[in-house]
C-alpha positions in Angstrom: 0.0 0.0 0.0 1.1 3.5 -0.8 2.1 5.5 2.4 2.1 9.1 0.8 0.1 9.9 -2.3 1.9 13.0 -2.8 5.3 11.0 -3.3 3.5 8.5 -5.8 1.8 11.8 -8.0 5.3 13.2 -7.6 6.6 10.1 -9.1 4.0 9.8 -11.5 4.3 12.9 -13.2 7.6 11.3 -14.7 6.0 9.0 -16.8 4.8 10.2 -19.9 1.1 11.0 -19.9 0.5 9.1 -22.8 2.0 5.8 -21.8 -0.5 6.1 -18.6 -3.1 5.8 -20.5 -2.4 3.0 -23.0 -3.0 0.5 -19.5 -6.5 -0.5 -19.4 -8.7 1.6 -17.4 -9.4 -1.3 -15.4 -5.9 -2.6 -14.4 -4.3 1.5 -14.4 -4.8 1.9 -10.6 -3.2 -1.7 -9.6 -0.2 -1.0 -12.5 1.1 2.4 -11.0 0.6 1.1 -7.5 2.8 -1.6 -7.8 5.2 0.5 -9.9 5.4 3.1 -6.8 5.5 0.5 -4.2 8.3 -1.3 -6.2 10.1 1.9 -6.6 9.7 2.8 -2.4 11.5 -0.9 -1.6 13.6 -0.8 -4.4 15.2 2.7 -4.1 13.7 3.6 -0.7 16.4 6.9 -0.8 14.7 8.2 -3.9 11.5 7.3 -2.7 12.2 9.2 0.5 13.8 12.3 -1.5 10.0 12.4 -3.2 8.2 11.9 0.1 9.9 15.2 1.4 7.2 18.6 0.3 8.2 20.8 -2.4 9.9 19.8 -5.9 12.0 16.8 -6.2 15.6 18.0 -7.0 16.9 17.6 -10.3 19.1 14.6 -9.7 17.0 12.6 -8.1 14.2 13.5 -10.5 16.2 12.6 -13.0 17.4 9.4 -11.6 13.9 8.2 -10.9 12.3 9.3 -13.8 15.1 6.8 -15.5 14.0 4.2 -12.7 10.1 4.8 -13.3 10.4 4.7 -17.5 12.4 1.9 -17.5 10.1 0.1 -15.6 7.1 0.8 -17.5 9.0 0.2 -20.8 9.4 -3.5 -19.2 6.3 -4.1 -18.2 4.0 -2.7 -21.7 6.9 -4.9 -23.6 5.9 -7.8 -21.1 1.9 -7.3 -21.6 2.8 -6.5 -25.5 1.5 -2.6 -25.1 2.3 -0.5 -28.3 
């Protein structure tokens, strides 16, 4: 479960608006929460860095936006999303 919905719509604004929207409505919610909650065990410094209020600074925006397309790019390549 996500512990601060401000950190996930922080780290959801990195991912391309478009590519959000090619999930199916119906499995949308469940794809980014798992992406987040992957992201906060996974890198729980950036994670922590995006929990803080205010912008996230360039570095580590940049570093998880790298994290957060990668992963997306694995998984619509997994489910066969154009």
């Amino acid at each position: 479960m996500i512990g601060d919905k401000g950190a996930a719509a922080k780290i959801l604004a990195l991912v391309p608006e478009a590519w959000i929207k090619k999930i199916p409505f119906f499995v949308r919610k469940h794809a980014t929460t798992k992406t987040i909650e992957r992201i906060a065990s996974e890198y729980p410094e950036l994670y922590a860095v995006a929990k803080r209020p205010g912008e996230v600074p360039e570095a580590e925006r940049e570093a998880l936006r790298s994290i957060i397309t990668g992963i997306f790019e694995e998984r619509m390549k997994k489910h066969k999303i154009q």
